[in-house]
LODRENTOR-153391 format. One line per 2 residues: number of its first residue (from 1); their letters; for each residue z, y, x of C-alpha. Coordinates in steps of 0.1 Angstrom, whole numbers, m for minus. Layout:
# residues N
NUM = A = Z,Y,X; ...
This chain:
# residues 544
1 = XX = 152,m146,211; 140,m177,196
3 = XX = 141,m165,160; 112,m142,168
5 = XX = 92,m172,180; 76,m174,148
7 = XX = 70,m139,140; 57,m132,175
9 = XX = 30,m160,169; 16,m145,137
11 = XX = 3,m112,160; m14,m130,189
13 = XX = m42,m98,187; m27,m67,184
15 = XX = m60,m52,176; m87,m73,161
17 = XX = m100,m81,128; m100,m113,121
19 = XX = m124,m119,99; m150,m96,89
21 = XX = m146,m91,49; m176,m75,28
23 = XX = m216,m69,24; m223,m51,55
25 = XX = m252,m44,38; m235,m31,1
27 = XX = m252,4,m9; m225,33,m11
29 = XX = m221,61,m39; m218,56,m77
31 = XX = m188,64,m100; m169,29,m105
33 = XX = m149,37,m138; m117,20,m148
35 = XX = m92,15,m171; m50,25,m167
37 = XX = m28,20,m193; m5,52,m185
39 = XX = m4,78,m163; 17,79,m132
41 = XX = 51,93,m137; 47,109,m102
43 = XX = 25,106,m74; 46,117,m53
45 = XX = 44,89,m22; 81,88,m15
47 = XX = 98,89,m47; 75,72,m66
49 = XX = 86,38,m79; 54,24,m111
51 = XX = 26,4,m103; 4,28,m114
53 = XX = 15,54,m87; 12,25,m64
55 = XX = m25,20,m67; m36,56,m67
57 = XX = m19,58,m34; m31,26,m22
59 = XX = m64,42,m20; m57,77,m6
61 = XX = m25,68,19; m27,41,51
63 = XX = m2,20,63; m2,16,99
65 = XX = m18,m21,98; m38,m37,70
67 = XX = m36,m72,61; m69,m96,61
69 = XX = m73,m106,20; m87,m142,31
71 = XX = m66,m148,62; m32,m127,54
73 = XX = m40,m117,92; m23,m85,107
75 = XX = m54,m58,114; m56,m24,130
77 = XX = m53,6,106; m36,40,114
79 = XX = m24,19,144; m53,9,168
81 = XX = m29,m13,190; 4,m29,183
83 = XX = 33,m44,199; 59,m66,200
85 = XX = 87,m70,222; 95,m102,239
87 = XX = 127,m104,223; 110,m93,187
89 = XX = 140,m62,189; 110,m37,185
91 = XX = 75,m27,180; 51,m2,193
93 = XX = 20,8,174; m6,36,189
95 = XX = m19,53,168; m57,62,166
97 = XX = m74,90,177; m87,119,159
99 = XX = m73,109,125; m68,134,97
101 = XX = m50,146,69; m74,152,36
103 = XX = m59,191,44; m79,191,77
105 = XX = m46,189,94; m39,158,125
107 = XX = m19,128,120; 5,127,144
109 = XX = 34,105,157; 58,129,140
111 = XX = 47,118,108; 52,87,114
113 = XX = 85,90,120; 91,110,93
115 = XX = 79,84,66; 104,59,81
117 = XX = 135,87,79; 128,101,48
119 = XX = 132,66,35; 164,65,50
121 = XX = 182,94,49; 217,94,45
123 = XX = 220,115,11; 189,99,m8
125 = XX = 174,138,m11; 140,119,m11
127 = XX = 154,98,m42; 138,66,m23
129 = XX = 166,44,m27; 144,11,m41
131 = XX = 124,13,m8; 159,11,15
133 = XX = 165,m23,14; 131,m32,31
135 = XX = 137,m11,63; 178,m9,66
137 = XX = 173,m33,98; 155,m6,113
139 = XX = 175,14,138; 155,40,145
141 = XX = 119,53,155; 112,72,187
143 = XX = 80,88,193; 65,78,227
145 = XX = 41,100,229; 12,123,211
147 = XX = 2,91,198; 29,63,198
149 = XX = 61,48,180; 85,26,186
151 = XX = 106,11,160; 137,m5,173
153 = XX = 154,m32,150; 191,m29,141
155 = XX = 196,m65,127; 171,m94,125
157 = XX = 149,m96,92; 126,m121,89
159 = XX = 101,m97,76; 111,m65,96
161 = XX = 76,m62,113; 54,m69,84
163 = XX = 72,m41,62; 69,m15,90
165 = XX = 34,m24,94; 21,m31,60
167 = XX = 48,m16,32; 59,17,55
169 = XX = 31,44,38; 24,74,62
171 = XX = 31,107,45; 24,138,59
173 = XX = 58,153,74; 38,193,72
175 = XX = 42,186,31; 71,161,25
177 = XX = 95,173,45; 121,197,28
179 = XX = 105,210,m1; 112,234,m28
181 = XX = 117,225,m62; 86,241,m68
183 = XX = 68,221,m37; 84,189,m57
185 = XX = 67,197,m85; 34,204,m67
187 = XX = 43,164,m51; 42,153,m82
189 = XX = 7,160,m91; m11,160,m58
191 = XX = m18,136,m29; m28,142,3
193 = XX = m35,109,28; m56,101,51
195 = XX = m76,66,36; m109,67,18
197 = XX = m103,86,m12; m91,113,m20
199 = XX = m76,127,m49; m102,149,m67
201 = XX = m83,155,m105; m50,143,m122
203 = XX = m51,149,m158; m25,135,m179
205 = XX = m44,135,m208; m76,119,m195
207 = XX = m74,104,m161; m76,103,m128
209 = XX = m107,107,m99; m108,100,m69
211 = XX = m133,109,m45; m150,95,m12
213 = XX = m127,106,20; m161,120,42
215 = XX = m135,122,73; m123,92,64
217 = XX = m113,75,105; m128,42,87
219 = XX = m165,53,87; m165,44,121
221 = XX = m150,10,123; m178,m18,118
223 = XX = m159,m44,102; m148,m16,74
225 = XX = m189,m7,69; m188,m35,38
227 = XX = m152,m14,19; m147,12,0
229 = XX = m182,15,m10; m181,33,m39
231 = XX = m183,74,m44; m155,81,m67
233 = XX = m127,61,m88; m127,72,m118
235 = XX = m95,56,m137; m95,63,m175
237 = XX = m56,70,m191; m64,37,m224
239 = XX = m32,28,m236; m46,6,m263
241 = XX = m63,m30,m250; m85,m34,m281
243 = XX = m97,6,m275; m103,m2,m239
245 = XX = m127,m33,m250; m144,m10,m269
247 = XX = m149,17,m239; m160,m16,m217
249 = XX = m188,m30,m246; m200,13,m249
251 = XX = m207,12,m214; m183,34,m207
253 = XX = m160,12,m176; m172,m9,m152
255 = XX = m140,m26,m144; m110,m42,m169
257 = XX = m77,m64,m163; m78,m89,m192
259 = XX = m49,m108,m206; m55,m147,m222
261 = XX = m56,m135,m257; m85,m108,m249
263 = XX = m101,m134,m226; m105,m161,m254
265 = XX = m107,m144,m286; m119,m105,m284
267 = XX = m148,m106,m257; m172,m130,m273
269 = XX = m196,m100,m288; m233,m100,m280
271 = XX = m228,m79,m251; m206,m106,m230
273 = XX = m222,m129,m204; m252,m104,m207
275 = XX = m241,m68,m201; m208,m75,m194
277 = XX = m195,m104,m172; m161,m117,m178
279 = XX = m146,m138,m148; m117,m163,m152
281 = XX = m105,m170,m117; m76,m183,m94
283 = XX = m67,m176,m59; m29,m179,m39
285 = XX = m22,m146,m44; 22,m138,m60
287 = XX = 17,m133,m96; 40,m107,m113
289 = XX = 57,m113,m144; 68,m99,m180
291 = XX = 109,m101,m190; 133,m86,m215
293 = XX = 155,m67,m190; 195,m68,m207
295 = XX = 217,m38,m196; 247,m56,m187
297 = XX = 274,m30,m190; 266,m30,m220
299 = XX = 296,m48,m239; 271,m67,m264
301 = XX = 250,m77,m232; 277,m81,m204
303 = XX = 285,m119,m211; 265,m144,m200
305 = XX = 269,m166,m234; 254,m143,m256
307 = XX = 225,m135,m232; 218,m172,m227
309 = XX = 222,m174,m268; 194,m146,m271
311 = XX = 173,m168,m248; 173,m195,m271
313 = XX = 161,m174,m300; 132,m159,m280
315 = XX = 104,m185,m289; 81,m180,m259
317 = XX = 61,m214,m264; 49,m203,m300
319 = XX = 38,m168,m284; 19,m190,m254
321 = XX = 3,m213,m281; m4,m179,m304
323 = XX = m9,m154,m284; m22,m166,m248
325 = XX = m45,m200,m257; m15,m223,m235
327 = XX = m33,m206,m206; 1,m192,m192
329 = XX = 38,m209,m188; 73,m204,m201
331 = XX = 88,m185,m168; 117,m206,m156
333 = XX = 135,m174,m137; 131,m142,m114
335 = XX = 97,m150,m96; 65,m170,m112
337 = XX = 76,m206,m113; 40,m212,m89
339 = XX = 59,m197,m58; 71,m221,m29
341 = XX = 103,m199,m33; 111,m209,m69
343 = XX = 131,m240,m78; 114,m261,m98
345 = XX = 143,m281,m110; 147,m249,m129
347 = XX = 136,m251,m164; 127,m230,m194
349 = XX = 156,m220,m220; 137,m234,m250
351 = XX = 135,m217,m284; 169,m233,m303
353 = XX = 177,m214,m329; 211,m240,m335
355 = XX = 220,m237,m304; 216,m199,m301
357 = XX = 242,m201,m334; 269,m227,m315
359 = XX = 268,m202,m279; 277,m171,m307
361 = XX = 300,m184,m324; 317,m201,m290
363 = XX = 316,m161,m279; 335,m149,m305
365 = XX = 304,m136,m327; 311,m144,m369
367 = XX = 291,m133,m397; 314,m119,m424
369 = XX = 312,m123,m457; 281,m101,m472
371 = XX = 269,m93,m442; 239,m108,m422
373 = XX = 249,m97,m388; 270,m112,m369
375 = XX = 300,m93,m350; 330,m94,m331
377 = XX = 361,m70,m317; 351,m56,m285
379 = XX = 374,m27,m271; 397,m31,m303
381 = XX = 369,m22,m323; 344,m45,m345
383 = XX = 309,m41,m335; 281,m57,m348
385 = XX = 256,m78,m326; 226,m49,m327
387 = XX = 208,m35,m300; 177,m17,m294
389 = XX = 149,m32,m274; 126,m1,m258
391 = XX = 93,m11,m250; 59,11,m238
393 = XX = 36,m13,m241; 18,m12,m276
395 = XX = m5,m41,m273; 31,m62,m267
397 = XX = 47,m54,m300; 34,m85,m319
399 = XX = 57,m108,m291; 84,m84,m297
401 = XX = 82,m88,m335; 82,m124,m329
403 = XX = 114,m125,m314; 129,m96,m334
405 = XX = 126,m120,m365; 136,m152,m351
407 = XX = 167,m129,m338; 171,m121,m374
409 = XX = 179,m155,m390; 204,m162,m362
411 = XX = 224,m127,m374; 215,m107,m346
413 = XX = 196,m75,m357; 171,m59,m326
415 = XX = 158,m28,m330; 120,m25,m319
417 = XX = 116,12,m302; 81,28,m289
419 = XX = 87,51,m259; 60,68,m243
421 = XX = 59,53,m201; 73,87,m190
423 = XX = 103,90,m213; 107,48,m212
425 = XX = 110,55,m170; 132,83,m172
427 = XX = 157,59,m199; 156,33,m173
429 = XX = 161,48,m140; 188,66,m157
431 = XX = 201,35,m172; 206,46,m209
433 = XX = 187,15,m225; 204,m11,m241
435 = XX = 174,m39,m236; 138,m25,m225
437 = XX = 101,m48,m217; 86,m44,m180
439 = XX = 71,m61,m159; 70,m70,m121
441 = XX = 43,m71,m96; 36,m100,m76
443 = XX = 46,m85,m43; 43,m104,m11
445 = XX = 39,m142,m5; 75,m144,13
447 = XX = 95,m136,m15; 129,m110,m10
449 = XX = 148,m100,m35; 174,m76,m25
451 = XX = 157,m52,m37; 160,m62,m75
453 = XX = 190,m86,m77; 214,m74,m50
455 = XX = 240,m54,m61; 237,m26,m31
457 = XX = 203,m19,m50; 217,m5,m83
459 = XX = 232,30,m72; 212,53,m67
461 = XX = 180,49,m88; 178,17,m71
463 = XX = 155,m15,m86; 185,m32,m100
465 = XX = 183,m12,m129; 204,m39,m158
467 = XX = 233,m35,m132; 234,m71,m121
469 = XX = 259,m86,m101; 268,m121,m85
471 = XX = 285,m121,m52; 275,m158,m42
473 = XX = 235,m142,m50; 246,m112,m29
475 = XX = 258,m137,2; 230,m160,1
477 = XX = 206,m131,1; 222,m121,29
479 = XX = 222,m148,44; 182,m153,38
481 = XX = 169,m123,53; 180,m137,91
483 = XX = 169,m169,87; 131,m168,104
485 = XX = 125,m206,96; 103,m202,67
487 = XX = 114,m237,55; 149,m231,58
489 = XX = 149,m198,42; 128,m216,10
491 = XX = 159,m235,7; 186,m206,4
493 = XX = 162,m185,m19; 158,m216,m39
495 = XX = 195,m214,m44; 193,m176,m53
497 = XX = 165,m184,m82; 184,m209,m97
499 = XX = 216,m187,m97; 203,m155,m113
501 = XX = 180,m178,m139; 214,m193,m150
503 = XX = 231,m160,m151; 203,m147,m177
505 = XX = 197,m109,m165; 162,m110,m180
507 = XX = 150,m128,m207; 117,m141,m181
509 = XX = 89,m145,m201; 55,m155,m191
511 = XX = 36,m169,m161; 2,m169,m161
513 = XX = m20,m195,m148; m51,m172,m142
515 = XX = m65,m139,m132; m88,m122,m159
517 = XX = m110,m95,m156; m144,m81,m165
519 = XX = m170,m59,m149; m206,m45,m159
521 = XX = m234,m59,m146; m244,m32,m120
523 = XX = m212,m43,m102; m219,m65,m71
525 = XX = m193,m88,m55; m191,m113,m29
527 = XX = m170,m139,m49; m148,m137,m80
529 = XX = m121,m135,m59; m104,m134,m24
531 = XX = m76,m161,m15; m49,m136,m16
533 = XX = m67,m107,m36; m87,m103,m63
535 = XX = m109,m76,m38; m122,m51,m57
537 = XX = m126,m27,m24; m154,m47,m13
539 = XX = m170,m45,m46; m200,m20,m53
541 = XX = m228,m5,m74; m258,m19,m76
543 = XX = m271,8,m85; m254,35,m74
């Protein structure tokens, strides 16, 4: 079919590395300590849906193919070979030999097909419903043999290989499958993979270690000798940015994630450029971003007038020029602006407190005499123009407070509300929020968003938690996923930006122009950064 010409052309070698990555020659061992703002609400592989689950698993679970961080190249993993059908309608990865389970126990084809059907089962009993949308073209997986799969597709997807190579995590079918409410709970806190660490502790209170896989298949791959070259991971539960700084200038983490603000104005002590190295870097890897997600059944939040009012009192050019040194952009709608995916015709709702006033008022919002609130009849009953915005992230309240006050003077009162990451999870995957602060990963370069805007994704405990809905968004989505030519498919999502930036789900906040980070000066690195990663797996200790 000639709409898998292109995909077939991106795996000409279905089992080389394309470019070695790494100091061959980096020394191993050493405890490289890091900071994470929360704990994970689960590590539980399957039903787990933060970033911070993500990255713990990231280290202890494979995928069956890996992707080159200079190249974006397919490369072996779990799968020593792989293949592609002629007609792109499936693929057949074998598997390698003599891979374990941290548990001692074998990887085996079976658990590979397992990881694909727990995803999609039927009654969600694996509660991974954000994940469905990414494998739904999948028909089926049928084991071959000891050894190999074979995934045949249901429906063309443009990206239908690279999520079952890359985004399909391999979990061990001898734990996952059926378990008890009390084996759930044991899910939760526990991890068992096969990649290079594994999990050693998980204690809410403190952190999290991981610890060198011995077994791990890797060892004995050459072009792997220069990754994972540290002996544990040892990631340290700081909540607080300016606490963390601290920890980082005591000598206590090797690694931090900076923002702008802590970039420019709170690492300039004595101990910067001398024991502590801050890097401010670039690269072409997606950028996430930061919004103020609406709940839109609610009936304060459910028109599209008022929400596009709210964005015109939310003043993110002051916060930029404040807060973040202009070193990050007013987001224009659901993707950082930087991606060949996003429209750039589309621009910023700017701060306009006037017009913020004319959108209420032409919605029916008044301000009554005595009272500086405005409200309206909704549901034959008046109700003032109040809600309250949740938020976990401390360190973000000062943005909040910004906009809370701005919001003030044009008569619409927002309440600020703390919630610990647990309990501020649990309120939005069982949507009782009014208006709540999160943010989105980068993801991959080839941008789909079913899994966030479409509306099959918000039963469930799916990833379109504010409920949003636009059938035209749903078509061309739809429409999107088949269309191989990269160019062509540009255009559609195009459309699909500029349609759910108009409707005003989010309020979209900020896109950042760098990366920020800083490391102790026993770290060793090749470069500051890889073109599609920032690479810290083929960091080390210099001295171990």
């Amino acid at each position: 079919m000639k709409v898998y010409a292109l995909l077939l052309s991106l795996v000409l070698s279905s089992a080389a590395f394309s470019a070695a990555v790494g100091n061959m020659k980096a020394p191993k061992g050493g405890a490289f300590r890091v900071q994470m703002d929360s704990p994970p609400t689960t590590l539980n592989a399957l039903s787990s849906t933060d970033y911070y689950a993500s990255v713990i698993q990231s280290k202890v679970m494979d995928s069956l193919l890996d992707k080159n961080p200079e190249t974006r190249d397919f490369e072996p993993s779990l799968a020593k070979e792989w293949k592609i059908a002629k007609d792109g309608m499936s693929f057949e990865f074998t598997l390698r030999d003599g891979v374990k389970w941290h548990d001692g126990k074998p990887l085996t084809a079976e658990d590979v097909k397992f990881s694909f059907d727990a995803i999609m089962d039927p009654t969600n009993k694996y509660k991974t419903a954000d994940k469905k949308s990414y494998f739904e073209n999948i028909k089926s997986v049928e084991i071959l043999a000891p050894n190999k799969v074979k995934f045949t597709v249901a429906k063309p997807y443009f990206d239908n290989f690279n999520q079952v190579a890359t985004s399909l995590l391999i979990v061990p079918q001898h734990l996952y499958k059926n378990p008890t409410k009390e084996q759930e709970k044991v899910l939760n806190k526990t991890l068992v993979g096969t990649g290079p660490y594994m999990l050693q502790e998980f204690d809410r209170a403190k952190g999290i270690i991981l610890k060198a896989n011995p077994n791990w298949w890797g060892l004995a791959v050459p072009e792997l000798k220069g990754k994972y070259n540290f002996g544990t991971i040892n990631y340290r539960f700081i909540s607080e940015v300016d606490v963390a700084i601290q920890r980082m200038e005591n000598g206590d983490l090797d690694f931090l994630e900076l923002g702008a603000e802590e970039f420019m104005k709170k690492t300039t002590g004595p101990k910067w450029g001398k024991d502590i190295i801050k890097v401010k870097t670039q690269n072409k890897q997606p950028r996430g971003y930061g919004f103020v997600a609406l709940n839109l059944t609610n009936p304060i939040l459910s028109s599209k007038k008022t929400r596009i009012a709210l964005a015109h009192l939310f003043n993110r050019r002051e916060m930029i020029k404040k807060f973040l040194y202009d070193l990050s952009l007013p987001a224009t709608g659901p993707l950082y602006q930087q991606s060949e995916y996003a429209d750039p015709s589309v621009k910023p709702l700017e701060y306009d407190p006037k017009l913020a006033l004319k959108l209420l008022k032409e919605d029916g919002w008044a301000q009554a005499a005595g009272e500086n609130t405005l409200s309206k009849m909704i549901n034959g009953k008046k109700t003032p123009l109040s809600f309250t915005l949740i938020n976990a992230n401390k360190d973000f309240e000062k943005y909040l407070t910004i906009f809370k006050e701005d919001a003030k003077k044009g008569g619409v009162n927002i309440d600020i509300k703390y919630v610990e990451w647990n309990a501020f999870l649990k309120l939005i995957d069982e949507r009782k929020f009014e208006a709540a602060t999160l943010a989105w990963s980068g993801g991959d370069l080839d941008w789909d968003p079913k899994q966030i805007w479409h509306s099959s994704s918000i039963a469930n405990g799916g990833s379109n938690f504010v409920s949003y809905k636009n059938p035209e968004v749903d078509k061309l989505i739809d429409e999107s996923r088949v269309i191989m030519d990269k160019k062509e498919r540009i255009k559609k999502l195009r459309q699909v930006y500029k349609m759910i930036a108009d409707d005003v789900p989010y309020l979209f906040m900020f896109n950042g122009k760098y990366i920020f980070y800083a490391h102790g000066k026993n770290v060793g690195k090749e470069k500051d950064a890889y073109q599609y990663e920032v690479g810290t797996n083929y960091w080390w200790l210099q001295k171990p």
